[in-house]
C-alpha positions as CSV (number, residue, x, y, z in Angstrom):
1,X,115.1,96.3,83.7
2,X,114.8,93.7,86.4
3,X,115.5,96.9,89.0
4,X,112.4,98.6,87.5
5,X,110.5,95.5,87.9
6,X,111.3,95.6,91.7
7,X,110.5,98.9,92.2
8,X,107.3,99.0,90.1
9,X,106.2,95.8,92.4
10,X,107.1,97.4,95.4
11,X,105.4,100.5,94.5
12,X,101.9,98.8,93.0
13,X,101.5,96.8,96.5
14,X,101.3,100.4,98.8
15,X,97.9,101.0,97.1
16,X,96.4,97.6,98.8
17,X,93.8,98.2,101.4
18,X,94.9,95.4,103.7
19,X,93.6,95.4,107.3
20,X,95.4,92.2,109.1
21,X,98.2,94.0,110.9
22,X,95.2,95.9,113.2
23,X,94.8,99.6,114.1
24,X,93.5,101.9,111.4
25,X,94.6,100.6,107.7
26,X,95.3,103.2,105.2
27,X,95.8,102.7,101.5
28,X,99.0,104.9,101.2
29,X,101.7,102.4,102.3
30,X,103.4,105.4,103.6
31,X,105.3,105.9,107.0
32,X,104.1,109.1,108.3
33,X,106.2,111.9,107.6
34,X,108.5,113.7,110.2
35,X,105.8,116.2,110.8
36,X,103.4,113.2,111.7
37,X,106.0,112.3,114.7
38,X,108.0,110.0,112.5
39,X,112.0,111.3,112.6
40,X,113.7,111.8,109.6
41,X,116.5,110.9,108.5
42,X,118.7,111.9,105.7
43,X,120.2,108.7,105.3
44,X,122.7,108.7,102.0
45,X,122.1,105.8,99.6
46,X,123.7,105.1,96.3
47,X,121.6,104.7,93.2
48,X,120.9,102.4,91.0
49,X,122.5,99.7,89.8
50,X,122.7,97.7,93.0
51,X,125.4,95.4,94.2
52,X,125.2,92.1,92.3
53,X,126.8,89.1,93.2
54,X,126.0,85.1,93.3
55,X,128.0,82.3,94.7
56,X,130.9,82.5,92.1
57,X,132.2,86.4,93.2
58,X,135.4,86.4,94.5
59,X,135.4,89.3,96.9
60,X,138.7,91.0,98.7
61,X,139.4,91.3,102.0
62,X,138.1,94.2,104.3
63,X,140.8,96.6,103.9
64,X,142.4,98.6,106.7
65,X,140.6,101.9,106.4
66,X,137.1,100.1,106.2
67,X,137.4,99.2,109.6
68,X,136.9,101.4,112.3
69,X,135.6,101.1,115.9
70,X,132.4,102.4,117.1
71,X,130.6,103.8,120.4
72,X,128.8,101.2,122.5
73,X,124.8,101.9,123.9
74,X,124.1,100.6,127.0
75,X,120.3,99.7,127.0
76,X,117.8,101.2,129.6
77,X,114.9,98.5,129.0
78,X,113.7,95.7,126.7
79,X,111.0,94.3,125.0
80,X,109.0,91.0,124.9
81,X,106.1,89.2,123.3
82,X,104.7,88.1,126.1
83,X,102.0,85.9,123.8
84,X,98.8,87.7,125.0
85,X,97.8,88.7,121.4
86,X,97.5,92.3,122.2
87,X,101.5,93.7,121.3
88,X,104.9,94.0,122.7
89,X,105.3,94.9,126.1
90,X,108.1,97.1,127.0
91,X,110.2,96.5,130.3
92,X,112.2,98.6,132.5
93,X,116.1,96.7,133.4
94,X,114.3,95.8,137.0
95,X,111.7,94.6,135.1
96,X,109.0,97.1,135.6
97,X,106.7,97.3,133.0
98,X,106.6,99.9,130.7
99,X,103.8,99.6,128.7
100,X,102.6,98.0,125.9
101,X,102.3,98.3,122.0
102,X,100.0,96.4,119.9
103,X,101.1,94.6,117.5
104,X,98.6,92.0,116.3
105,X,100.3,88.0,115.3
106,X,103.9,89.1,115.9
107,X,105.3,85.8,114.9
108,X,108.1,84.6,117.2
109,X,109.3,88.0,118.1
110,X,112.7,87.7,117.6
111,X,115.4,90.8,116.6
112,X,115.4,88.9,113.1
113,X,112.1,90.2,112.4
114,X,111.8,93.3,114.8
115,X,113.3,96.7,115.2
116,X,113.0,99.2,117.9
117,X,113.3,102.4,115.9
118,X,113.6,104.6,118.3
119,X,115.2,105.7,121.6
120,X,113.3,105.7,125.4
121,X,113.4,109.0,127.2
122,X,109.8,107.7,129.1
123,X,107.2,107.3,126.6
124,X,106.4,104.6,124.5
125,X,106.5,106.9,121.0
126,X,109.1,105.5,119.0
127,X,108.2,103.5,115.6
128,X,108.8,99.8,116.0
129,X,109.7,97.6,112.2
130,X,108.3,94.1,112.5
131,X,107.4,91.6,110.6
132,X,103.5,90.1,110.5
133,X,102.7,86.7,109.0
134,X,99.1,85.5,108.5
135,X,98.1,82.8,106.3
136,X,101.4,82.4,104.9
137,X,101.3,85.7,103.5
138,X,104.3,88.3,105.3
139,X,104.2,91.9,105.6
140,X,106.6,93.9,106.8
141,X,105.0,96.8,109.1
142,X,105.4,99.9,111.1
143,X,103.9,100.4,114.3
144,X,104.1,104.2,115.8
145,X,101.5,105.2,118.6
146,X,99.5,102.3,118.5
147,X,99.0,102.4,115.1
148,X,100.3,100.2,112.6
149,X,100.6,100.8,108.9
150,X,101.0,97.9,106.1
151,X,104.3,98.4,104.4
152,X,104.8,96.0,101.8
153,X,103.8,92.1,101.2
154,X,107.6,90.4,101.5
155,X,109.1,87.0,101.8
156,X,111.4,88.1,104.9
157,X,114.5,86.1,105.3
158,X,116.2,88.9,107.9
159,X,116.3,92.6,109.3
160,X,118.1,94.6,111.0
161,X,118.4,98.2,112.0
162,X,120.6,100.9,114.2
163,X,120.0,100.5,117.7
164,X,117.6,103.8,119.1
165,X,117.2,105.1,115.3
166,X,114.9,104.7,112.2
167,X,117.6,103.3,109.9
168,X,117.3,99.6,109.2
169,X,117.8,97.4,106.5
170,X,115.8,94.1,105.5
171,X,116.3,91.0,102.8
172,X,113.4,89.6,100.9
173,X,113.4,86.8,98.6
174,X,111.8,87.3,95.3
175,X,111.3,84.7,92.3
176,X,113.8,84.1,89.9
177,X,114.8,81.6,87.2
178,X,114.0,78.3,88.0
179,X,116.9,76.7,90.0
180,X,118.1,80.3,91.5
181,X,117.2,82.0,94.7
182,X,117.2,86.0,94.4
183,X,117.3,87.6,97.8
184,X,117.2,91.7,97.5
185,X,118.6,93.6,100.5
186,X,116.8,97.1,101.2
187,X,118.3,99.7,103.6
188,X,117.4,103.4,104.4
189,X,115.2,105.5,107.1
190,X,111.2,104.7,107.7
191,X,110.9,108.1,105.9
192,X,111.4,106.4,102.6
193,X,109.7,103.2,103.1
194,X,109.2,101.1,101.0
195,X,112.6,101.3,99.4
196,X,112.4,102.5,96.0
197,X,115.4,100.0,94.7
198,X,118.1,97.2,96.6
199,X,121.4,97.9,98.0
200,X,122.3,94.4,97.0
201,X,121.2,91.2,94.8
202,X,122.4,88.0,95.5
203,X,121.8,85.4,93.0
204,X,122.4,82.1,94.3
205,X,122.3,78.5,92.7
206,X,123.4,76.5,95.8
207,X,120.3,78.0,97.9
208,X,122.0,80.5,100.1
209,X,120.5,83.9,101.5
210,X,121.8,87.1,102.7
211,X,120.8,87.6,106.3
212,X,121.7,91.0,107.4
213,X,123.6,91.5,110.7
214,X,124.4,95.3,111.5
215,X,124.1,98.9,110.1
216,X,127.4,100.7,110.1
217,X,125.7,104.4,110.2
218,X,127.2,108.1,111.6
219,X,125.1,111.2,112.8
220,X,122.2,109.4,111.7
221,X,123.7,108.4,108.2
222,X,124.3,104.8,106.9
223,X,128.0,104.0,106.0
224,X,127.7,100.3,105.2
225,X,126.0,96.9,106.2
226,X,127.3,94.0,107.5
227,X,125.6,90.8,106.1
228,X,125.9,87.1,106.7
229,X,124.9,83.6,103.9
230,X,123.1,81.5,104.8
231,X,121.2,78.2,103.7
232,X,117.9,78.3,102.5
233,X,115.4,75.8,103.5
234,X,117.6,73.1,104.8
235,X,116.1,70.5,107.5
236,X,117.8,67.9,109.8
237,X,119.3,68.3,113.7
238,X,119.8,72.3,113.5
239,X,121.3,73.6,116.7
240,X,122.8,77.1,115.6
241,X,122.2,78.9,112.6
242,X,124.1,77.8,110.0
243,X,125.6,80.8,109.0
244,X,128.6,81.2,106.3
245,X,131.2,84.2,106.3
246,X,130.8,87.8,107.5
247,X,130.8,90.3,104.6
248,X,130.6,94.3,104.9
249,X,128.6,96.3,102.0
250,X,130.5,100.0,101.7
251,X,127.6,101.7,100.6
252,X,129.4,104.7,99.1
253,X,131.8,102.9,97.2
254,X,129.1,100.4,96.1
255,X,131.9,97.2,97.1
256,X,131.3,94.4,99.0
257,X,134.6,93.3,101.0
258,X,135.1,89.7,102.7
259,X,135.5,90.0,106.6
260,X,135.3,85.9,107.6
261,X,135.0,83.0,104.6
262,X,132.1,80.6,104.1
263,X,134.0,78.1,106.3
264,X,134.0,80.2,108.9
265,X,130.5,80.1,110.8
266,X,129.5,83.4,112.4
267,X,128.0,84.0,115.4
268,X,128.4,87.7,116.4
269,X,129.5,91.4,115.8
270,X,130.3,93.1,118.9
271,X,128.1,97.0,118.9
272,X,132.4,98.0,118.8
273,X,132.1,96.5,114.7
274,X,135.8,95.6,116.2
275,X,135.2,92.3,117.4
276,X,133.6,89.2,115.9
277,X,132.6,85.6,117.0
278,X,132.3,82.3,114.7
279,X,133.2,78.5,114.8
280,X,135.7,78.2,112.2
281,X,133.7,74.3,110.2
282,X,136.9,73.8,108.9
283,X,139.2,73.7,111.8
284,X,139.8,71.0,114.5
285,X,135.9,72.4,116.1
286,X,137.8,73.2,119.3
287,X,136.3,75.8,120.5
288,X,134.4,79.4,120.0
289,X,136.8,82.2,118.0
290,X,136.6,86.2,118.8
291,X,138.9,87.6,116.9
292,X,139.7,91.2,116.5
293,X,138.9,92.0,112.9
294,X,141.4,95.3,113.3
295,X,144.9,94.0,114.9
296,X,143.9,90.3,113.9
297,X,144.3,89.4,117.5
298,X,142.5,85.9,118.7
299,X,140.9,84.0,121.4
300,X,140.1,80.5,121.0
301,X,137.9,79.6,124.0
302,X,137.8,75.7,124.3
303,X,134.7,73.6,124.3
304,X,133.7,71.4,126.5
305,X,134.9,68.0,126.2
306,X,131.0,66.8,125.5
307,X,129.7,69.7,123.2
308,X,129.5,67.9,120.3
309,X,127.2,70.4,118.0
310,X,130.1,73.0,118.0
311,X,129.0,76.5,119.6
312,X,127.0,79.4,118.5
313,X,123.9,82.2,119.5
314,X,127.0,84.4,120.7
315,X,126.4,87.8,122.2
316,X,128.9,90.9,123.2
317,X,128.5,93.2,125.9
318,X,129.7,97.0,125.3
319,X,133.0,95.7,127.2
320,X,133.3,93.2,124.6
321,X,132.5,89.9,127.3
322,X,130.8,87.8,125.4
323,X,128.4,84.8,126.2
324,X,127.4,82.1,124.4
325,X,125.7,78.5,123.8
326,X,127.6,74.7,123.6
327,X,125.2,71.6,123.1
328,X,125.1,68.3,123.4
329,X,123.1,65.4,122.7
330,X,120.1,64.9,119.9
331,X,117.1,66.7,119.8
332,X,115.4,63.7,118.9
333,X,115.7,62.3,122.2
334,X,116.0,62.8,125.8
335,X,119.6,63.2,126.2
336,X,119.9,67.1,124.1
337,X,121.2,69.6,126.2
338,X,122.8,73.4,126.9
339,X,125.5,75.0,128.9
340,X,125.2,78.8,128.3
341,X,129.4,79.9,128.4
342,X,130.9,83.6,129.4
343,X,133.9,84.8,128.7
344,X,135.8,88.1,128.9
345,X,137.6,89.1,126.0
346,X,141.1,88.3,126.7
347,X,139.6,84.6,128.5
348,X,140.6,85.4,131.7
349,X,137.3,84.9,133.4
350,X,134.9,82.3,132.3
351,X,131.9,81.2,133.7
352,X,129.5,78.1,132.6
353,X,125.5,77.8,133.2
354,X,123.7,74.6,132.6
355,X,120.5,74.2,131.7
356,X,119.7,73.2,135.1
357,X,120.4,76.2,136.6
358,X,117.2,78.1,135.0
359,X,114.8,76.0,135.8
360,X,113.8,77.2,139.1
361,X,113.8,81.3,137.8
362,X,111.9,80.4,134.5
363,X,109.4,78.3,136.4
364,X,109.0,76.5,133.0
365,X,110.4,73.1,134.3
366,X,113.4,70.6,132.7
367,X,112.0,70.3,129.3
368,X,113.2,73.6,128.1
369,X,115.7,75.4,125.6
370,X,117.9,78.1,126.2
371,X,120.1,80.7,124.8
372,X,121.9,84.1,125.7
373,X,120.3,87.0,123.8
374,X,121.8,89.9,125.1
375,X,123.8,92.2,127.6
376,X,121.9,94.5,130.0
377,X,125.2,95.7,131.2
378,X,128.8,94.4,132.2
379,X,127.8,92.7,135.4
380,X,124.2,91.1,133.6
381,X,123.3,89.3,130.8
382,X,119.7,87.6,129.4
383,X,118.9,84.1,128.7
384,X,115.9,82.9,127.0
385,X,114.0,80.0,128.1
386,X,111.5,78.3,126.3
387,X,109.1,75.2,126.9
388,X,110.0,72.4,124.3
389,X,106.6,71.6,123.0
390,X,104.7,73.5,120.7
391,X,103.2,77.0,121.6
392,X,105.4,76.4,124.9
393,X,105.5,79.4,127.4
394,X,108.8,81.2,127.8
395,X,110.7,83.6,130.1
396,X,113.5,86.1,129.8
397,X,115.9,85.3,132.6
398,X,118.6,87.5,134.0
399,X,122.1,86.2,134.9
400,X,124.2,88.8,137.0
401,X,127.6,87.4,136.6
402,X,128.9,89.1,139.9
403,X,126.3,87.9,142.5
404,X,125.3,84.6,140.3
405,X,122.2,85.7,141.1
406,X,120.0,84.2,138.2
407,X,116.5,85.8,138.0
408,X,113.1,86.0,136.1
409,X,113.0,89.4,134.7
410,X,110.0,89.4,131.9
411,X,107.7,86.9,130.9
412,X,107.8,85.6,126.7
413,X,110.3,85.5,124.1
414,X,113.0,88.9,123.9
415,X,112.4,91.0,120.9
416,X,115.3,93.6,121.7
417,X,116.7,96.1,123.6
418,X,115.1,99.8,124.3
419,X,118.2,102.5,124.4
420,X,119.0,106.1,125.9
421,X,119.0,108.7,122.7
């Protein structure tokens, strides 16, 4: 019963004339269909009953056959909210502009709450998936030719979707019994939005949600998801996410399998689904861990002797280099600070970037934070800079790792990467 509840709620909200998230509203709640220039895709779900778990489920480990390697996209251009309250503005890997897509109030931007749903061939006519807050009231909505239609009114806590393609899968909180949060995970194609049921419930008394991480998906068909915990509404001196474990949902066989424990605090998955970063809580904190989830192989690369908050906001290349964040310091005073850290996978090159050293490309000056987002290629990687105060301007800067040439390459805070079909 609680599944029909879901669905009838989900269903009920589509006929809601809402107008905030711009362009022409229409009262159908419906993605347009393929004819409308919105791919299909047949995307294979399983049905009712979802996956149920809660903080007691023991879960076995990710066995052999479950994990297989996948083909890396390199990107061909990203996206930014550039903060002028028009939309998204789409850039070319010199940094040409694009064009622009409107997307009225995109919160922060980030890949949490956005997904490019479609590849770049030139034209700017793929459906982006973001999320819209106004008044503390959250939508989840579809943008495709400058127009954006209201999906559903949802307590986001996470999306994500296949890079290029209209497959993604989000996690919304929903009420439950007093003393347990309920957070329902939805995946499929923007042909079936809204979803008509969860691919997973997770009932938690200890305030924990599901964040998802990646889409496993084949020839345009979803396989699995991979799906972090994490805490819910905790405050204090956050530095990284506080993730907990890394967990894979087989869709067909309707199992979730454990890939890292709670202990372990997760970072990154490699585009390979091979490879995977995290800061193991429980050991002696000395450093970032990649380990290769299929031959079990590790890497344990040292932190530096002052990075006292551990390390985190990892990213991969396609060539499996990764780059990451170690901080220092309290954010309460003046003496917090970064080094952004990159690595090759086997640690025989490594590379560190303070702080320091993007101040002159962001233009932003010394009171700023930083993090890697993302690879443009082997040779280049992106760092996001931000002002520290409130509403504070921000720049995507690119590091080329060759050259140490570090350069401005779009103005506002990285929302993702555009990709070759």
């Amino acid at each position: 019963m609680k599944h029909s509840l879901s669905h009838l709620l989900l269903l009920s909200i589509v006929f809601v004339l809402l107008i905030s998230c711009g362009g022409t509203p229409t009262i159908t709640g419906r993605v347009p269909a393929a004819t409308d220039e919105l791919p299909a895709v047949a995307t294979e779900l399983p049905a009712p009953p979802a996956v149920s778990l809660d903080d007691t489920t023991a879960l076995t480990p990710m066995p052999a056959d479950k994990i297989v390697s996948f083909g890396m996209n390199v990107p061909n251009g990203i996206a930014s909210n550039t903060g002028d309250g028009i939309g998204v503005t789409f850039y070319a890997t010199d940094g040409l502009v694009l064009g622009e897509l409107r997307t009225p109030a995109l919160a922060d931007g980030s890949p949490e709450i956005t997904h490019i749903a479609g590849s770049y061939t030139g034209a700017l006519d793929f459906p982006l998936v973001y999320y819209f807050t106004e008044n503390g009231q959250g939508s989840l909505c579809v943008n495709q030719n400058g127009q954006t239609i209201i999906q559903v009114d949802v307590r986001l806590v996470g999306m994500t979707g296949v890079p290029g393609q209209p497959i993604l899968a989000y996690a919304i909180l929903q009420p439950q019994a007093e003393g347990v949060l309920r957070t329902e995970v939805y995946l499929g194609d923007l042909a079936n939005v809204p979803f008509a049921w969860p691919v997973l419930i997770y009932n938690s008394t200890e305030g924990r949600t599901v964040i998802p991480v990646m889409i496993r998906a084949v020839d345009g068909v979803a396989l699995g998801l991979w799906y972090t915990l994490r805490p819910w509404g905790i405050g204090g001196e956050i530095v990284f996410e506080p993730n907990e474990g890394l967990y894979y949902l087989a869709l067909q066989d309707q199992a979730v399998y454990e890939v890292l424990p709670r202990e372990a605090a997760f970072s990154a998955l490699a585009q390979d689904q091979i490879w995977v970063a995290f800061w193991d809580k429980q050991g002696d904190g000395s450093g970032l861990t990649l380990r290769n989830i299929s031959t079990g192989q590790e890497l344990i690369l040292t932190r530096l002797p002052d990075s006292d908050h551990g390390a985190g906001d990892a990213v991969f290349s396609t060539g499996n280099a990764v780059a990451w964040l170690e901080a220092r310091g309290s954010l309460y005073d003046d003496t917090f600070s970064t080094t952004v850290r990159v690595a090759n996978e086997d640690g025989t090159f490594q590379q560190d970037y303070p702080q320091s050293m993007f101040y002159k490309s962001a233009g932003l000056g010394d009171q700023v934070f930083v993090r890697p987002v993302g690879w443009l290629d082997e040779q280049s990687f992106l760092v996001q800079v931000k002002a520290r105060e409130k509403g504070g301007a921000s720049t995507v800067v690119r590091v080329n790792i060759g050259s140490g040439e570090i350069s401005a390459l779009a103005p506002g805070i990285f929302v993702g990467f555009l990709h070759h079909p």
